[in-house]
C-alpha positions as CSV (number, residue, x, y, z in Angstrom):
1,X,-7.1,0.4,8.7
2,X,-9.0,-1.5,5.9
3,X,-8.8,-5.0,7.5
4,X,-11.6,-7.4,7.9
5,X,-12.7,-7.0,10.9
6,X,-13.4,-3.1,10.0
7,X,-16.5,-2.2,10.0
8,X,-19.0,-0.5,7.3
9,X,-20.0,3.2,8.6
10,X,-22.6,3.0,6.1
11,X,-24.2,1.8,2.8
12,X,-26.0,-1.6,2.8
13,X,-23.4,-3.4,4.9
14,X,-23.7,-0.6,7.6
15,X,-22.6,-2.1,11.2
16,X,-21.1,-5.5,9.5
17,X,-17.6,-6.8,9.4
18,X,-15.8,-6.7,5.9
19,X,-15.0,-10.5,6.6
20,X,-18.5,-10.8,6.5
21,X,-20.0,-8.4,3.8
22,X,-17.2,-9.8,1.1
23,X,-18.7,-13.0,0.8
24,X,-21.8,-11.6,0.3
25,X,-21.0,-8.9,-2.6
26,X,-22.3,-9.3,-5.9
27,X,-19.9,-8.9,-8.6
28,X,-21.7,-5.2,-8.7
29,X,-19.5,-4.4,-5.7
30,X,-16.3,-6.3,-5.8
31,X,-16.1,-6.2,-9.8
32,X,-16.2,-8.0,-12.7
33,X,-12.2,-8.8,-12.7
34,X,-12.6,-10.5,-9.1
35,X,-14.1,-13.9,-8.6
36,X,-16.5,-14.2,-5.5
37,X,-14.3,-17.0,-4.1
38,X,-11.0,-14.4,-4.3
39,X,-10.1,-13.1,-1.1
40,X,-10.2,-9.5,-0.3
41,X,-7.0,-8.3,-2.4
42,X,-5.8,-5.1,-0.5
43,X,-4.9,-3.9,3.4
44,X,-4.5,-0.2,3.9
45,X,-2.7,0.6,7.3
46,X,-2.2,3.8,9.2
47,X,1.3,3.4,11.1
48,X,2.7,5.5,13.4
49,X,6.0,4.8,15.0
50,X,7.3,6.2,17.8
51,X,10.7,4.4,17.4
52,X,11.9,2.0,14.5
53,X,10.2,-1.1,13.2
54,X,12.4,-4.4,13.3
55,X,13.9,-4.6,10.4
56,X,12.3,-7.7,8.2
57,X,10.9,-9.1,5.0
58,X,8.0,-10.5,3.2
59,X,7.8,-13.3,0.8
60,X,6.3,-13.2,-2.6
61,X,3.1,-15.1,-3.5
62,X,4.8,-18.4,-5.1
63,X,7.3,-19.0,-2.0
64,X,4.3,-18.1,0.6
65,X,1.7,-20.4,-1.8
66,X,4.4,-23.3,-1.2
67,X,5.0,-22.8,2.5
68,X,2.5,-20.7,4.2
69,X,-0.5,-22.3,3.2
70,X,-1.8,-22.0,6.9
71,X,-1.3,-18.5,7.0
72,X,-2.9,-17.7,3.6
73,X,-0.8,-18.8,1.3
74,X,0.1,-15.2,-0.1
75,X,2.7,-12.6,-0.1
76,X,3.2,-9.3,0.4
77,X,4.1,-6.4,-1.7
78,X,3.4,-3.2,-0.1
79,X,4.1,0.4,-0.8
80,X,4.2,3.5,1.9
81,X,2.9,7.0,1.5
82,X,4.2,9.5,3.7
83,X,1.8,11.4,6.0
84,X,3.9,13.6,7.9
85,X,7.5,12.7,9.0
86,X,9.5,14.6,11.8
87,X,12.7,16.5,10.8
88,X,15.4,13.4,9.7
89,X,13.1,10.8,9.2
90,X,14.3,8.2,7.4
91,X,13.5,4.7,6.1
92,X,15.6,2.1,4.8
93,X,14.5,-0.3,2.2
94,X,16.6,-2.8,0.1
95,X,20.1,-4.2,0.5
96,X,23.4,-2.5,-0.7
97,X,24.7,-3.5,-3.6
98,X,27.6,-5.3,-2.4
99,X,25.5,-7.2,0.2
100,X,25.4,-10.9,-0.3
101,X,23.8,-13.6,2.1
102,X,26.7,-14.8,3.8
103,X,27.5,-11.2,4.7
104,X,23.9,-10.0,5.5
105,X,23.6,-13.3,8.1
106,X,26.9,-12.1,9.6
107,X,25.6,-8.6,9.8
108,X,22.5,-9.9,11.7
109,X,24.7,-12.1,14.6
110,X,26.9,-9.0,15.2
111,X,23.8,-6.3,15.1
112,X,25.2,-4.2,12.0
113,X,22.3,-5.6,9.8
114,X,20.9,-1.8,9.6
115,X,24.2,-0.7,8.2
116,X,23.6,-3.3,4.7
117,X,20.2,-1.7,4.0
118,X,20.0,1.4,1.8
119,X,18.7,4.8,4.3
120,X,16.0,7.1,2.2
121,X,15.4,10.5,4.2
122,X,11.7,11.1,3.9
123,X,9.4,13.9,3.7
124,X,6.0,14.5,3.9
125,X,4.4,13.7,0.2
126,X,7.2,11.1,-0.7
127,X,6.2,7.7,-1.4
128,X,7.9,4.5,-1.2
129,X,7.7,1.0,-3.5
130,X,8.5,-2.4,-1.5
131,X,8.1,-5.6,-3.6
132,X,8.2,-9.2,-1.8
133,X,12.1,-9.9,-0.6
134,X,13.1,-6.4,-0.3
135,X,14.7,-6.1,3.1
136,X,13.0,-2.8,4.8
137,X,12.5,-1.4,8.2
138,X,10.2,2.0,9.0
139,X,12.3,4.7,11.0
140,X,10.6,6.7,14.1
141,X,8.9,10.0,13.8
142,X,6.6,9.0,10.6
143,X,3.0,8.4,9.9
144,X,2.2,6.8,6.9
145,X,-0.4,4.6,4.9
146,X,0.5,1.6,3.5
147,X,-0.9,-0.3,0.6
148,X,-0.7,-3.9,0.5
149,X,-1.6,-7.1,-0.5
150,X,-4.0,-8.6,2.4
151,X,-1.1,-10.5,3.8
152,X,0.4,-10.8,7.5
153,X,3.2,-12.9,6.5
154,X,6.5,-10.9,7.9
155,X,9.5,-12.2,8.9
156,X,11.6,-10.6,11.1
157,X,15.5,-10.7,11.1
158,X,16.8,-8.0,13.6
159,X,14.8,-6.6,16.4
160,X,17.7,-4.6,17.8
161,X,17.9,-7.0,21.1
162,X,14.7,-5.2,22.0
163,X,12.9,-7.0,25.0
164,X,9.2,-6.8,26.4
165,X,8.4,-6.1,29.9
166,X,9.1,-10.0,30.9
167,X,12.5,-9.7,29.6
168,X,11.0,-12.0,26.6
169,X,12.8,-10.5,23.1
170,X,10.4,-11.1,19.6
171,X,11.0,-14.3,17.8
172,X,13.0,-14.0,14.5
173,X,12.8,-15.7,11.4
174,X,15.9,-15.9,9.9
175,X,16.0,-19.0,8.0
176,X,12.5,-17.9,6.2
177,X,13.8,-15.1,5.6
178,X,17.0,-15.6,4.2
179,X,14.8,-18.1,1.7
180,X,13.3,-15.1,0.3
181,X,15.9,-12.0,0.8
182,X,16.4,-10.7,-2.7
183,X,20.3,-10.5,-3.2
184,X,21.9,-8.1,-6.1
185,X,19.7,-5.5,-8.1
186,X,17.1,-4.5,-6.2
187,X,13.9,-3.1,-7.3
188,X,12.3,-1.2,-4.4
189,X,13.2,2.2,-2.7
190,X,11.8,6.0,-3.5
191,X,8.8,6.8,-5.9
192,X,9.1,9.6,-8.8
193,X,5.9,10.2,-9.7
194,X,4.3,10.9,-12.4
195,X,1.8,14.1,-12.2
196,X,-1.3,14.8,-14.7
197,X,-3.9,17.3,-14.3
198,X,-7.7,16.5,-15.4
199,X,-9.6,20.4,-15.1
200,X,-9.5,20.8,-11.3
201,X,-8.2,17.6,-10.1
202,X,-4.6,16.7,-10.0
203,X,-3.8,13.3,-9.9
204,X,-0.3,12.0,-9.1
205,X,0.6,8.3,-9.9
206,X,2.4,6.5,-7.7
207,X,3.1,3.1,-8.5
208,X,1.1,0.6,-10.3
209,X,1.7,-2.9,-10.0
210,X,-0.2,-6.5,-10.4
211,X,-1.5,-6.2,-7.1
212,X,-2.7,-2.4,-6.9
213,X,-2.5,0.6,-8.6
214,X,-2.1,4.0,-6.0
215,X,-2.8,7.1,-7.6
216,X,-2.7,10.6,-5.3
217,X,-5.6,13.0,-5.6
218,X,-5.7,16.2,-4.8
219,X,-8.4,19.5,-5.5
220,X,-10.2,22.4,-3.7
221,X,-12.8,22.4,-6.2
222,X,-15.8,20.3,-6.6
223,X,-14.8,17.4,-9.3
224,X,-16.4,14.5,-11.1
225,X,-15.2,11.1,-11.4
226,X,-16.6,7.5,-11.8
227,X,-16.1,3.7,-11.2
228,X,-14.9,0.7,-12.9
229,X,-16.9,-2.3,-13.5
230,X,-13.7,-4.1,-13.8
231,X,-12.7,-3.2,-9.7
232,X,-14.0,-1.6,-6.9
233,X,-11.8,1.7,-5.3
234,X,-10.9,2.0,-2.3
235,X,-10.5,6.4,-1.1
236,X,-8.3,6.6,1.5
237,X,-8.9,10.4,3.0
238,X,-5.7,11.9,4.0
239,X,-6.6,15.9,4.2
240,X,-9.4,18.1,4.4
241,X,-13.5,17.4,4.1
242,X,-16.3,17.8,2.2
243,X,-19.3,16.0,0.8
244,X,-19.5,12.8,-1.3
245,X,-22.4,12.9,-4.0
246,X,-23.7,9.8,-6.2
247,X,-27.3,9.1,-7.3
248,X,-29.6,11.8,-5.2
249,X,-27.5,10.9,-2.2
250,X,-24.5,12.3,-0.5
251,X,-22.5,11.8,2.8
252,X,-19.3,13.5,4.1
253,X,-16.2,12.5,4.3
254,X,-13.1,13.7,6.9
255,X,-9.4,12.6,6.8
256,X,-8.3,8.8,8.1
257,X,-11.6,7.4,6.4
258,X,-11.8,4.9,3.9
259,X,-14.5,4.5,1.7
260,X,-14.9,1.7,-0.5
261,X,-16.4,2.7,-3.9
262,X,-18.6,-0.5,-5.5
263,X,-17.7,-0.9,-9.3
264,X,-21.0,-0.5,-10.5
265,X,-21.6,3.0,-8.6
266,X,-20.7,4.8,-11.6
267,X,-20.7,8.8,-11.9
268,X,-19.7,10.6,-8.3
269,X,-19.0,13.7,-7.0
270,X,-16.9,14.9,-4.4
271,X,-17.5,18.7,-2.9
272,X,-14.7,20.0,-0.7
273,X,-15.2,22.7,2.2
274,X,-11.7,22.3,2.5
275,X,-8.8,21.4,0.4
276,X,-8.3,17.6,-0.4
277,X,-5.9,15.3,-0.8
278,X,-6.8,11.4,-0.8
279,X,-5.4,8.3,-2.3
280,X,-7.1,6.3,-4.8
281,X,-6.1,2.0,-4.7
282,X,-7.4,-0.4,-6.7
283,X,-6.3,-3.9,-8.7
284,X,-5.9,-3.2,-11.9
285,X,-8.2,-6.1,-14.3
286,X,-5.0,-5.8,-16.4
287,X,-1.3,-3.5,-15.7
288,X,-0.7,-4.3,-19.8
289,X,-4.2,-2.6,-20.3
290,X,-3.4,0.2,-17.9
291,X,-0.1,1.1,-19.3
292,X,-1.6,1.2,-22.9
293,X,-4.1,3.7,-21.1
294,X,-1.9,6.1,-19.9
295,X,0.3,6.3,-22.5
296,X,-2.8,6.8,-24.5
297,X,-3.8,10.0,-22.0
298,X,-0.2,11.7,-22.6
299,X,2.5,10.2,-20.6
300,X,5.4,9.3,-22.0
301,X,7.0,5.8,-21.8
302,X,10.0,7.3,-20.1
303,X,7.4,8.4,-17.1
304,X,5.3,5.4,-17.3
305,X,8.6,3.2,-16.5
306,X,8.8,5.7,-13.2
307,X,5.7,4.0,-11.8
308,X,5.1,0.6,-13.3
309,X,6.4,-2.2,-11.6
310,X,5.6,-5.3,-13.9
């Protein structure tokens, strides 16, 4: 997990928390688009359930700056790539349509709440978009890597009467909740990418939002690539290994790591002994700018509305 109290493996800020080292980083690292006084911008999480998560939601940056200064005073808007996923698998993410609040409370009092939300089997590869007040809950049998906003605010409104060892149930946040529960269309639910294919590297958009842009890498050849000055990247490792190359130096890299890329690093390399597939996050300076990009490399409005999220 990319949280601040992770650790640096290597580079200058070897052995130091990234709590510590963010404060620290010269607009070289963290990029030109982000002030020194922002706070780290993304969470990536490796989650593996072994039964479902309680079904819950998050708030959205306005409602969390209004109410949850304490806790940060942002929201959350996340999106989930799936790792592997046993046979049936299944998440659920957004409200039927004909859900309203007064229906949705009654659903949670009776414990039907599950049966409101909209089920999406899931397979390995598929990816899911889940914007602040979008009602979700993570089925058992997955692993996946979410991409987030660095926010902790959840609130949870069915737990499915689940108790700890003292007999004590999880407290629920219903109220909060029900503040923030987006009623009617909703907006999140199952990715259709958008695939392009640069000389040995395929690259797979996956959503692209104000708060990050996810993009899915994947090549068995050795490839170039470079950085930003706008943002840093952060390369989330998912299959196979190899060696990383930039500026007469080079380290390897092996599945669950994440490097962070600094904007100014410029020109890399990455050299696989195996095949690789690897996720590349980062906040866009400007989603207008990066739309106008893409549509400028090939893609068709049509597919760019597949991943954008404005």
């Amino acid at each position: 997990m990319t949280g601040l109290d992770c650790q640096f493996a290597g580079g200058p800020f070897a052995g130091r928390k990234l709590s510590e080292a963010w404060r620290e980083m010269p607009a070289e690292w963290r990029g030109t688009s982000i002030s020194r006084d922002a706070p780290f911008p993304l969470l990536v999480k490796f989650i593996f359930t072994e039964q479902k998560l309680s079904v819950q939601v998050h708030p959205d940056d306005d409602y969390a700056a209004r109410h949850e200064k304490a806790a940060g005073g942002r929201g959350k808007t996340e999106m989930w790539y799936i790792v592997n996923a046993l046979p049936g698998s299944e998440v659920m993410v957004g409200l039927e349509p004909a859900a309203t609040k007064e229906g949705f409370r009654r659903s949670i009092q009776d414990g039907t709440a599950e049966n409101l939300l909209t089920r999406i089997p899931v397979i390995p590869g598929d990816a899911i978009y889940v914007p602040a007040g979008t009602v979700h809950t993570i089925g058992s049998g997955l692993v996946l890597c979410e991409i987030q906003e660095y926010s902790d605010l959840t609130y949870r409104v069915y737990d499915y009467n689940r108790r700890d060892a003292q007999g004590k149930s999880r407290e629920l946040h219903i109220e909060k909740a029900m503040d923030v529960i987006r009623f009617g269309e909703q907006r999140g639910g199952k990715i259709q990418p958008v695939q392009t294919k640069h000389g040995d590297l395929s690259e797979t958009y996956l959503a692209a939002c104000r708060y990050f842009v996810t993009v899915k890498w994947e090549f068995s050849r050795r490839v170039a690539a470079s950085t930003s000055r706008e943002h840093f990247d952060l390369l989330i490792f998912l299959d196979g290994c190899g060696s990383f190359h930039w500026a007469h130096q080079q380290a390897e890299y092996a599945p669950m790591q994440v490097w962070l890329l600094p904007a100014a690093l410029g020109a890399y390399e990455l050299a696989p002994s195996a095949s690789t597939s690897a996720l590349r996050a980062y906040v866009p300076d400007n989603l207008s700018d990066f739309a106008r990009q893409l549509v400028a490399e090939g893609i068709s409005q049509e597919n760019l509305s597949r991943i954008l999220h404005p």
